[in-house]
N, C-alpha and C positions, 0 to 999 in steps of 0.2 A: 361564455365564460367557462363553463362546464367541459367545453369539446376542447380550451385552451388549457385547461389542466388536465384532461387527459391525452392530447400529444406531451404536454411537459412530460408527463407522468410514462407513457409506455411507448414515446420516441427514445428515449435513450435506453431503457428497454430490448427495445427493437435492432435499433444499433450495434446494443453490446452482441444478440444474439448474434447478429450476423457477422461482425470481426472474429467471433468465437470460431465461428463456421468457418469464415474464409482464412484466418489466416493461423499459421501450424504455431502450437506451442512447444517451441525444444526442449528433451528430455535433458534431465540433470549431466548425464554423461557428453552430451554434447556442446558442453561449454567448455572455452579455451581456460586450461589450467593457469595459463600464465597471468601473471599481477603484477603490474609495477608500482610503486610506493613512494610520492616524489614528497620530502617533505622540504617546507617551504618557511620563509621568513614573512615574519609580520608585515610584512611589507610586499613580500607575494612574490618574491626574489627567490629562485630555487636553491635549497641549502644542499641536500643529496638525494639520490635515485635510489632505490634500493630494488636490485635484477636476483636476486638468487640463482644463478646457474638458467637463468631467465624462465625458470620453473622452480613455483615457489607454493603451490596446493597439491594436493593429490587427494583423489576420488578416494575415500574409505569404503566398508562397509558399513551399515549401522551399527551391527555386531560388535564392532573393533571401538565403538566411542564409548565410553564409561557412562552408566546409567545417571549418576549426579551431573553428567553435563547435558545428556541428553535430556533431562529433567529441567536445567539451568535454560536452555534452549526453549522450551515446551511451557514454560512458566511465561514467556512474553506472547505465545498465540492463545487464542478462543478455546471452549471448549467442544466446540467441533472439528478440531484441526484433523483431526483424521479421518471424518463423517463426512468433512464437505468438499466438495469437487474444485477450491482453490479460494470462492466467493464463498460470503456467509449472506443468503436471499432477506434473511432475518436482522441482519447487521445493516445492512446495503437500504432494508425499507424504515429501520431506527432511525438510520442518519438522515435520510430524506425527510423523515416527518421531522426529525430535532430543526433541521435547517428550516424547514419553510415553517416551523412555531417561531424562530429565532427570527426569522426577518419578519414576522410580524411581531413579536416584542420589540425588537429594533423600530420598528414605523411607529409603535405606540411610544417610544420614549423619546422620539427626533418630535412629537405633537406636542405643540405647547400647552401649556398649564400655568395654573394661577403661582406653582412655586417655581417656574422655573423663568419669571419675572424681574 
């Protein structure tokens, strides 16, 4: 039981480390600037495309965006968004424990009882 929670436990772990390693992560600048924007009917029928000159982003500076949006931005991440290497090791072992307390609260409530007769 013990060696089956610790593969759960440091097989994906292991895993992550190694996609880390093998495979590259693109820098910001090497994404395609271009966006197409298809907006669509309720029904999923396409209303219009929206190309801008079929470039529709450009790469700023940080420098060049106004501290209230940079601010506005920086208010939806953690407070290590600039400490941590992309993952928060602290966030990532919370949610592991929140989930595996959750499905045992879950297993205790699917168990019957005298109220739920």
């Amino acid at each position: 039981m013990i060696g089956l929670a610790a593969f759960a436990v440091i097989g994906p772990l292991v895993a992550f480390a190694i996609g880390w390693l093998v495979f590259p992560v693109p820098k910001a600048d090497d994404i395609a600037v271009t966006q197409v924007a298809t907006f669509t009917y309720t029904d999923g029928a396409p209303l219009a495309t929206v190309r801008p000159d079929n470039v529709n982003r450009t790469s700023v500076d940080l420098s060049q965006v106004p501290v209230p949006v940079q601010q506005a931005v920086l208010s939806a991440e953690d407070r290590t968004f600039f400490s941590n290497p992309g993952f928060d090791i602290t966030g990532i072992a919370r949610a592991v424990i929140n989930q595996l307390s959750a499905a045992g609260s879950a297993a205790a409530r699917r168990s019957p009882s005298s109220t739920s007769r």
